[in-house]
TORPA-4810 file (N, C-alpha, C, O; in nm, 3 decimals):
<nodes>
NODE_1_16.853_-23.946_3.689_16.967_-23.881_3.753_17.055_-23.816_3.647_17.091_-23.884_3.550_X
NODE_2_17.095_-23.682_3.660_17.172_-23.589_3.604_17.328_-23.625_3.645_17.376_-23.602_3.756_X
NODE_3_17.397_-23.686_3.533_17.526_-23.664_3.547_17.624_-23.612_3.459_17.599_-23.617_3.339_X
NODE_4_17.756_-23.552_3.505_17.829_-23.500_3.461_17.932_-23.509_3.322_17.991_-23.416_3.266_X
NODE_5_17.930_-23.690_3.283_17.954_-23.730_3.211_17.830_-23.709_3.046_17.838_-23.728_2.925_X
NODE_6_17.743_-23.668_3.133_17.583_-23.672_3.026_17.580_-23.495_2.974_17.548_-23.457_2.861_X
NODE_7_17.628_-23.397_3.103_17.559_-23.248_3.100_17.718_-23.167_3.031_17.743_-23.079_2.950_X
NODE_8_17.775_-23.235_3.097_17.935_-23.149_3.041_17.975_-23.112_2.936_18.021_-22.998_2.928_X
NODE_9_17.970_-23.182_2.845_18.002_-23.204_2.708_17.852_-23.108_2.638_17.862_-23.069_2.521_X
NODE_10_17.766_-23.086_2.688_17.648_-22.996_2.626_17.711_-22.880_2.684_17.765_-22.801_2.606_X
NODE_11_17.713_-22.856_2.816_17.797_-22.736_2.897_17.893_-22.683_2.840_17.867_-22.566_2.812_X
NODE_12_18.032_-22.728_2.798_18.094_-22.685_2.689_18.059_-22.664_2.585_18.133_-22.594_2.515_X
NODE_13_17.943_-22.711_2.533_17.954_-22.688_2.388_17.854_-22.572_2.401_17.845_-22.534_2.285_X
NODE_14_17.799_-22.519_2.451_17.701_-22.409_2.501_17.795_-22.277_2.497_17.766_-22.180_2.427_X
NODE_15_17.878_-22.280_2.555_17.958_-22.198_2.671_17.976_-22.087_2.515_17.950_-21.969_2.492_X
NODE_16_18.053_-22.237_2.410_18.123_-22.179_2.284_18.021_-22.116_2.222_17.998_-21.997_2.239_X
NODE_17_17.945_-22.198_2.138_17.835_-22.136_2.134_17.773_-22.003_2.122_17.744_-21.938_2.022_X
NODE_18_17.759_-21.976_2.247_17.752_-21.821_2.300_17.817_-21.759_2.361_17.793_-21.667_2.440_X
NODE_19_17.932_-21.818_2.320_18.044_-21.714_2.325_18.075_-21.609_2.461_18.107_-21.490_2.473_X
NODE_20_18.049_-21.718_2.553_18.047_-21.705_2.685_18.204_-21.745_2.760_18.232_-21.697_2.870_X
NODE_21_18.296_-21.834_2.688_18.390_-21.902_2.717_18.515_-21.772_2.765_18.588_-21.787_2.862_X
NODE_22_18.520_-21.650_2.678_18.628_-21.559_2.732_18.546_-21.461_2.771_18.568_-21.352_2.719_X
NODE_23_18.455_-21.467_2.849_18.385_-21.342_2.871_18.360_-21.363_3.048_18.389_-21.287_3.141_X
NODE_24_18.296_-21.499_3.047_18.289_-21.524_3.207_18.373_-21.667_3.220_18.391_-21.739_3.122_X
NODE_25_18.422_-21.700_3.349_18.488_-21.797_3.388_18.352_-21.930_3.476_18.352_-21.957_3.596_X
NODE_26_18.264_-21.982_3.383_18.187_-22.059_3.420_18.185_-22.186_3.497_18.260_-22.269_3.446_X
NODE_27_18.141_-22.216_3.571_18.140_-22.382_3.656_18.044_-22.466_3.665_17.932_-22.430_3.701_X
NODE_28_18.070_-22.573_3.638_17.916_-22.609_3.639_17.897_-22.691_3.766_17.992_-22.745_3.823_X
NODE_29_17.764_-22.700_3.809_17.781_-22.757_3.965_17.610_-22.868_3.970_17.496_-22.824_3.952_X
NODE_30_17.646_-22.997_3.998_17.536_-23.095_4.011_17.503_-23.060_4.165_17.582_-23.027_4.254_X
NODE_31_17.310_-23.084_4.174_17.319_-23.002_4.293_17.217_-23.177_4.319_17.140_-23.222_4.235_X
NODE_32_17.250_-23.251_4.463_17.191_-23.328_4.483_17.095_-23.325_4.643_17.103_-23.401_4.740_X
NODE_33_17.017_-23.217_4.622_16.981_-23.191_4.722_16.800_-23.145_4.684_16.749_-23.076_4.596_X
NODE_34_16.726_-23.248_4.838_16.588_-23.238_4.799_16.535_-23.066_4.795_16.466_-23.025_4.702_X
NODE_35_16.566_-23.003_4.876_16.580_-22.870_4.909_16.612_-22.788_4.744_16.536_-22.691_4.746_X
NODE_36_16.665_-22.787_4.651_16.686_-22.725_4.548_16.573_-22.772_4.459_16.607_-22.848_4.368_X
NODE_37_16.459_-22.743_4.469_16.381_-22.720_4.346_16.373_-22.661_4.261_16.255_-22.646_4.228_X
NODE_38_16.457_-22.602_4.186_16.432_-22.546_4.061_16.525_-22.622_4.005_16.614_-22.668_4.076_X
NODE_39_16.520_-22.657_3.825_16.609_-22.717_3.756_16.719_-22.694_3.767_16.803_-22.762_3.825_X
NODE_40_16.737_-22.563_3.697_16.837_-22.506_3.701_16.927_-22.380_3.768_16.892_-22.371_3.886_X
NODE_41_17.010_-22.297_3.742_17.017_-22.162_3.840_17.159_-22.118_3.864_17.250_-22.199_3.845_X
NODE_42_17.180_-22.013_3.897_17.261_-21.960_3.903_17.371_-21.880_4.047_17.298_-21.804_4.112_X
NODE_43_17.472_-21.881_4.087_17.544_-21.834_4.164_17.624_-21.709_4.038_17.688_-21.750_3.941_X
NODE_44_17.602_-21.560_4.068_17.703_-21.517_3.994_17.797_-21.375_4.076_17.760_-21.290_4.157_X
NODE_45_17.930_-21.402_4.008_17.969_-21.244_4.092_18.038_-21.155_3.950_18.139_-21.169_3.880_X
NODE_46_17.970_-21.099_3.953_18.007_-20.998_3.793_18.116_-20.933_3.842_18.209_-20.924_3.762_X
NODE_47_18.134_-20.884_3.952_18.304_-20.803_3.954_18.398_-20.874_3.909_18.466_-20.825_3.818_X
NODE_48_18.420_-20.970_3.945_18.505_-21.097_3.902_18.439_-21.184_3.758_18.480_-21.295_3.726_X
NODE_49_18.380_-21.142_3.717_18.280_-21.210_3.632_18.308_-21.381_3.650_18.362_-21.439_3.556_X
NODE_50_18.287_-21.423_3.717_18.240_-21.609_3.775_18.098_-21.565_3.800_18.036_-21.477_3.860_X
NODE_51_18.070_-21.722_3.686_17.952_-21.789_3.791_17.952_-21.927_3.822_18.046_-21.989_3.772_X
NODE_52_17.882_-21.985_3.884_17.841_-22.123_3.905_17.711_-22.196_3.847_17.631_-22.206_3.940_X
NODE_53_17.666_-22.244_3.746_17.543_-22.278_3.691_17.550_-22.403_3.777_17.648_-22.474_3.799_X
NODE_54_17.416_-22.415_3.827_17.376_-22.489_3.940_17.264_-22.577_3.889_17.157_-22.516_3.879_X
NODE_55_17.261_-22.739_3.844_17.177_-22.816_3.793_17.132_-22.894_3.848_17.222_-22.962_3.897_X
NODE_56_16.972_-22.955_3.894_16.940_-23.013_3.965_16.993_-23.173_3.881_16.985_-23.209_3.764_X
NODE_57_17.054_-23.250_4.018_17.088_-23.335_3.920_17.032_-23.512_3.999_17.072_-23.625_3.974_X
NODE_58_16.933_-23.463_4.094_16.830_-23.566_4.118_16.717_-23.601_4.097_16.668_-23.713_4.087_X
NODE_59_16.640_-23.422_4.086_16.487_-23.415_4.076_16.475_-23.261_3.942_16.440_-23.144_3.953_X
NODE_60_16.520_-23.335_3.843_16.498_-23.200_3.753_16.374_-23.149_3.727_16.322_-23.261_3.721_X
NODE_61_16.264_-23.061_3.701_16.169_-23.025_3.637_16.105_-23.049_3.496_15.991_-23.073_3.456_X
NODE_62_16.268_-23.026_3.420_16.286_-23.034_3.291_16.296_-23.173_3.225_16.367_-23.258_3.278_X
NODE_63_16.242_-23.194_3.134_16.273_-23.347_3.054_16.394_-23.322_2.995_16.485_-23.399_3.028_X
NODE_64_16.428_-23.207_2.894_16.567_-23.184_2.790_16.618_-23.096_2.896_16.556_-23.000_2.942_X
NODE_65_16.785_-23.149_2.946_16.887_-23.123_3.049_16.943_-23.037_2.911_17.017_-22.954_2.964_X
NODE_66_16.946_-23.015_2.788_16.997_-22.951_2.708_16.968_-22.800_2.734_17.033_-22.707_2.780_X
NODE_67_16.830_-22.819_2.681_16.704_-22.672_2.684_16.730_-22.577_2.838_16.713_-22.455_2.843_X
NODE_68_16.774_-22.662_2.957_16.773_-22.561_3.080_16.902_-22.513_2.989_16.899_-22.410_2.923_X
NODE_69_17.036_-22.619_2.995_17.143_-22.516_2.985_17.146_-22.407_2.935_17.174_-22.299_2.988_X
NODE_70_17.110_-22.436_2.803_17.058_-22.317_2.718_17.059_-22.168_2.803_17.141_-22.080_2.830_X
NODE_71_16.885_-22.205_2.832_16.829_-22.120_2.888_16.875_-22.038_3.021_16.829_-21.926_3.041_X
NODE_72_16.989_-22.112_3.132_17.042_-22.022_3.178_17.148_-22.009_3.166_17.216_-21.994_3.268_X
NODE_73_17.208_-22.008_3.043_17.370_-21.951_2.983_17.290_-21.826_2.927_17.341_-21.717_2.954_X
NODE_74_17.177_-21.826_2.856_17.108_-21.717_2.790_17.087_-21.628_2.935_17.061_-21.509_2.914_X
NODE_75_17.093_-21.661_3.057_17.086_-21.518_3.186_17.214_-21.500_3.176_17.255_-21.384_3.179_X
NODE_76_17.290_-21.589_3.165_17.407_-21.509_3.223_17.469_-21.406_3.118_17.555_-21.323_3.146_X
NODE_77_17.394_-21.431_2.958_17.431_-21.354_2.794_17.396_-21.248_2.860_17.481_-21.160_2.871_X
NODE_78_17.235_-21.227_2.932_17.165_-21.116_2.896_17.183_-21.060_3.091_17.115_-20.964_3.127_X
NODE_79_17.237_-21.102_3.153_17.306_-21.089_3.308_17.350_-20.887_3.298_17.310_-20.820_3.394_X
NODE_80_17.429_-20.811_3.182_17.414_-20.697_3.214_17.329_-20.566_3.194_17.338_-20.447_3.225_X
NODE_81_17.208_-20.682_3.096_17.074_-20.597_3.087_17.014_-20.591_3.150_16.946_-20.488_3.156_X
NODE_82_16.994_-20.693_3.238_16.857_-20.732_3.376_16.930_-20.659_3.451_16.867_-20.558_3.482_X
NODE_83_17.072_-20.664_3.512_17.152_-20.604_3.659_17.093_-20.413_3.575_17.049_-20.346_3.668_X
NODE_84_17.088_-20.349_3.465_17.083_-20.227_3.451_16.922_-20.172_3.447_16.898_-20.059_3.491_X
NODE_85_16.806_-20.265_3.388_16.694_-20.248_3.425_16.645_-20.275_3.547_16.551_-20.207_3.587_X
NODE_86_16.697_-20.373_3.625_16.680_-20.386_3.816_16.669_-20.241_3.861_16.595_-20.164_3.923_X
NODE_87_16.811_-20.249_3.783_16.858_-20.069_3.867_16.745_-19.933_3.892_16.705_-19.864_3.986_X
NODE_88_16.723_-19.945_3.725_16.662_-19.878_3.678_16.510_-19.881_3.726_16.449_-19.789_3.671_X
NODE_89_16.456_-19.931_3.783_16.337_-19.976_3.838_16.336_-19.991_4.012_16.241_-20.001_4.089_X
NODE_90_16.481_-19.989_4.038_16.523_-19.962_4.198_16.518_-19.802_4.242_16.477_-19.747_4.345_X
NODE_91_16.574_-19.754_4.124_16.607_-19.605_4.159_16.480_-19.564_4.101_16.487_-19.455_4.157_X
NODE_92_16.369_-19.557_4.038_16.261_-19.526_4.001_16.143_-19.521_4.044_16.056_-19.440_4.012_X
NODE_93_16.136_-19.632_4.138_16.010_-19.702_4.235_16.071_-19.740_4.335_16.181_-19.796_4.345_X
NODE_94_15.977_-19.701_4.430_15.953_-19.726_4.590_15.988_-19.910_4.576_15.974_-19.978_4.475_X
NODE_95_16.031_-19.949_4.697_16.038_-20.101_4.685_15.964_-20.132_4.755_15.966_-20.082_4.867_X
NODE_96_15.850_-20.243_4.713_15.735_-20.320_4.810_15.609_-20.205_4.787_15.513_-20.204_4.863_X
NODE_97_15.622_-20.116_4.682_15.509_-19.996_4.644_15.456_-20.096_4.508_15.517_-20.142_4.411_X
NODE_98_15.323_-20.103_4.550_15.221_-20.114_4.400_15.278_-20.167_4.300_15.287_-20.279_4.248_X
NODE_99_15.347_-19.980_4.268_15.398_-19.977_4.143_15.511_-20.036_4.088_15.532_-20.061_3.970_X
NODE_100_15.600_-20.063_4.209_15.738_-20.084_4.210_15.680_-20.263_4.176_15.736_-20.333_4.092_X
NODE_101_15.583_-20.302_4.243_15.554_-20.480_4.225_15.535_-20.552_4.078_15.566_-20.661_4.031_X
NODE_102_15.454_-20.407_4.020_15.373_-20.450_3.898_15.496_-20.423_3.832_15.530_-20.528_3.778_X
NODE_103_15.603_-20.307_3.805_15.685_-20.290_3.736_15.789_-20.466_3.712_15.802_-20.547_3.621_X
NODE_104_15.838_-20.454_3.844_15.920_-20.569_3.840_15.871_-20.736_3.808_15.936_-20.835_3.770_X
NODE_105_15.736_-20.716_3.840_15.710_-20.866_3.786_15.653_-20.859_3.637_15.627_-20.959_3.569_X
NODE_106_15.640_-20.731_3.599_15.647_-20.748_3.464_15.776_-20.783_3.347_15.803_-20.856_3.252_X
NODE_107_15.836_-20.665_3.437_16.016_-20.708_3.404_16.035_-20.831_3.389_16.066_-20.854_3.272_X
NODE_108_16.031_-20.939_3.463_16.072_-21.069_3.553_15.972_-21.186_3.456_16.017_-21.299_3.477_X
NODE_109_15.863_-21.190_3.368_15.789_-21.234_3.316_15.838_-21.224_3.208_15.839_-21.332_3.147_X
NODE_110_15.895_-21.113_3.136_15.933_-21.065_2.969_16.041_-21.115_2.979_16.075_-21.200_2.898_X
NODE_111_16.130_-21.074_3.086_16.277_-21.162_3.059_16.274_-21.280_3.096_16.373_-21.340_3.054_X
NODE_112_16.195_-21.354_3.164_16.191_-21.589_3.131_16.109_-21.562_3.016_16.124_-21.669_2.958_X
NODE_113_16.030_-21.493_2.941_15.959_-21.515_2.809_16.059_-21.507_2.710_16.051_-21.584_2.613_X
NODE_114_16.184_-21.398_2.721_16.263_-21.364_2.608_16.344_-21.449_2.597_16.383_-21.502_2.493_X
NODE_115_16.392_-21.478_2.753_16.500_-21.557_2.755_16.468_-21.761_2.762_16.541_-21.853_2.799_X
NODE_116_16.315_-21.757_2.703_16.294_-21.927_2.676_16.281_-21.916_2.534_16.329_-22.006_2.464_X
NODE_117_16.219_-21.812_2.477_16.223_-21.764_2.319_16.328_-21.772_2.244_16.337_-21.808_2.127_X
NODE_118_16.410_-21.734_2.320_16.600_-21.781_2.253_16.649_-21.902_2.268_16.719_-21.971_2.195_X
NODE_119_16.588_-21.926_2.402_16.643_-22.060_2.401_16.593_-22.142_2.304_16.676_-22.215_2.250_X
NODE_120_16.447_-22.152_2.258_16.396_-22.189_2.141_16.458_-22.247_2.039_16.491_-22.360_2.004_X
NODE_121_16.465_-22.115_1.991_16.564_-22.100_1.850_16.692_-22.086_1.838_16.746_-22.034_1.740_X
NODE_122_16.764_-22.142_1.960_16.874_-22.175_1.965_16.900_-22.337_1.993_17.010_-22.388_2.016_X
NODE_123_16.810_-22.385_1.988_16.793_-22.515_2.042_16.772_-22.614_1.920_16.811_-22.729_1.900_X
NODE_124_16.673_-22.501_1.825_16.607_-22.555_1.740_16.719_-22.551_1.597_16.706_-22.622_1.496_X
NODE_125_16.830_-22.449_1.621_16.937_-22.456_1.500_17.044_-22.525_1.555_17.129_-22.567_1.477_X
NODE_126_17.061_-22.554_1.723_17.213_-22.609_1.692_17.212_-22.737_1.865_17.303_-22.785_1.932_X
NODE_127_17.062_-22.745_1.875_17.058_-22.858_1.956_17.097_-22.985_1.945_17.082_-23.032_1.832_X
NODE_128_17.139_-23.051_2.022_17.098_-23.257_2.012_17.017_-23.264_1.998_16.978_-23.308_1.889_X
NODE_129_16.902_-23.215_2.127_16.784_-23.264_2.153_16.732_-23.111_2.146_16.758_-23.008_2.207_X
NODE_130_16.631_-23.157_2.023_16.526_-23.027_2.018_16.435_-23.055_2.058_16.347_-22.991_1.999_X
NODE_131_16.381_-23.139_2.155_16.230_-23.189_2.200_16.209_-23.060_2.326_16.247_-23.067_2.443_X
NODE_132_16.148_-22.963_2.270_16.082_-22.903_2.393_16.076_-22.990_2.582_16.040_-23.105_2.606_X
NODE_133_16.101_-22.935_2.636_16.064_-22.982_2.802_15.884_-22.889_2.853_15.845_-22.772_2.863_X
NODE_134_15.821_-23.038_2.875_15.661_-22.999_2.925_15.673_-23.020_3.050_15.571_-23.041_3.115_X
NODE_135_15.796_-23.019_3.111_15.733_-23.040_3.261_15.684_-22.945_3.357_15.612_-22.985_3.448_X
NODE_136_15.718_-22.819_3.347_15.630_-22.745_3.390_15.470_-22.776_3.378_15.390_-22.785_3.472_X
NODE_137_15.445_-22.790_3.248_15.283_-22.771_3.198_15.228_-22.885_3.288_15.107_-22.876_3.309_X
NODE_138_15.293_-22.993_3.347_15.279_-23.126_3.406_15.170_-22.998_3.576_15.065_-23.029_3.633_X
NODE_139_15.211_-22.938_3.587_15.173_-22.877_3.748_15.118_-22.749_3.727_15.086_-22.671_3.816_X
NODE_140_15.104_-22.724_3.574_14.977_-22.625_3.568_14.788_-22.659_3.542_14.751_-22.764_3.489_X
NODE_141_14.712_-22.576_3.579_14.639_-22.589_3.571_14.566_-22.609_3.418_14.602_-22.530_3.331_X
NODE_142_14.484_-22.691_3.389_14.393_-22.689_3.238_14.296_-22.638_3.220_14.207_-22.653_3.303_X
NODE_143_14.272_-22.537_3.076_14.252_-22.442_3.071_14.098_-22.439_3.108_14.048_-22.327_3.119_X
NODE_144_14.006_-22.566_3.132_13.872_-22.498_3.179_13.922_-22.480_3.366_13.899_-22.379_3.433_X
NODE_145_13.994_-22.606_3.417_14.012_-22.537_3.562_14.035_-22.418_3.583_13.983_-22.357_3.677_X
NODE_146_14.138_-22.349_3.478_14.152_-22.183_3.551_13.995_-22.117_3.523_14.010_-21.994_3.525_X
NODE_147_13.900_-22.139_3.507_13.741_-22.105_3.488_13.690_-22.149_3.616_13.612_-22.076_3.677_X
NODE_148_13.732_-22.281_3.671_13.627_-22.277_3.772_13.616_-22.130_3.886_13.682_-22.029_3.913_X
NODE_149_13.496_-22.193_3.924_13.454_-22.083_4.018_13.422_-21.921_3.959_13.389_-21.828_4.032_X
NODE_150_13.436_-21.913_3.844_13.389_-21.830_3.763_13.250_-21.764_3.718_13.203_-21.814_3.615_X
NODE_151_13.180_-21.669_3.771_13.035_-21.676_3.738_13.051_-21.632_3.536_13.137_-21.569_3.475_X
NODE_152_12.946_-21.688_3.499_12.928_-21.673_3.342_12.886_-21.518_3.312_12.817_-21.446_3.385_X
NODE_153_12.928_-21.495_3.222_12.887_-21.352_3.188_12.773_-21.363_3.106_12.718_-21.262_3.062_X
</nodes>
């Protein structure tokens, strides 16, 4: 169980960090509900610049409650590059077209790649806990299963 007394004190010290503290007005919010599967996540309204970082704080994914924060204080860093490439890929491509699918889930792949890559090496110079989180890898497949059913070349 994720508590507030455990995540807060990383939450602040994050915020500073990256220099997030006068830029957005952040909250942090324990979410105890079976229904919220993902670790971590976000509520944001950029006009007002608030958000709400939203932490699962019954059934996390993650082993290091450090490494999510990280990783989504790093969306909300990089929050007016994604809102201008969205755009840019809204006004460019048809929505629910091919092209418009492949564009955006490529988008959507490079930025959780860029934005776990930072978290990385941000973890790794000014973490508590630098122990990587495998829990994802826990519910992926191993690498001869993604072969089955495969004819041999």
């Amino acid at each position: 169980m994720v508590t507030y007394e455990f995540v807060n004190p990383l939450f602040e010290k994050w915020i500073g960090i990256l220099r997030l503290k006068n830029v957005w007005d952040v909250k942090l919010e324990l979410i105890d509900d079976e229904s919220f599967w993902k670790t971590g996540d976000f509520r944001i309204d950029p006009d007002d610049r608030k958000a709400i970082l939203m932490l699962n704080a019954s059934n996390p994914k993650q082993e290091n409650i450090e490494e999510v924060i990280v990783h989504e204080l790093l969306h909300l860093k990089l929050y007016p590059l994604d809102q201008l490439t969205e755009g840019l890929i809204d006004g460019h491509y048809e929505q629910g077209s091919p092209a418009y699918n492949t564009i955006y889930t490529q988008f959507m792949t490079m930025l959780e790649q860029t934005v776990e890559e930072m978290t990385k090496c941000f973890l790794l110079k000014y973490g508590d806990n630098k122990e990587l989180s495998y829990g994802r890898c826990k519910t992926m497949k191993s690498f001869n299963e993604l072969y089955d059913g495969l004819k041999p070349l």
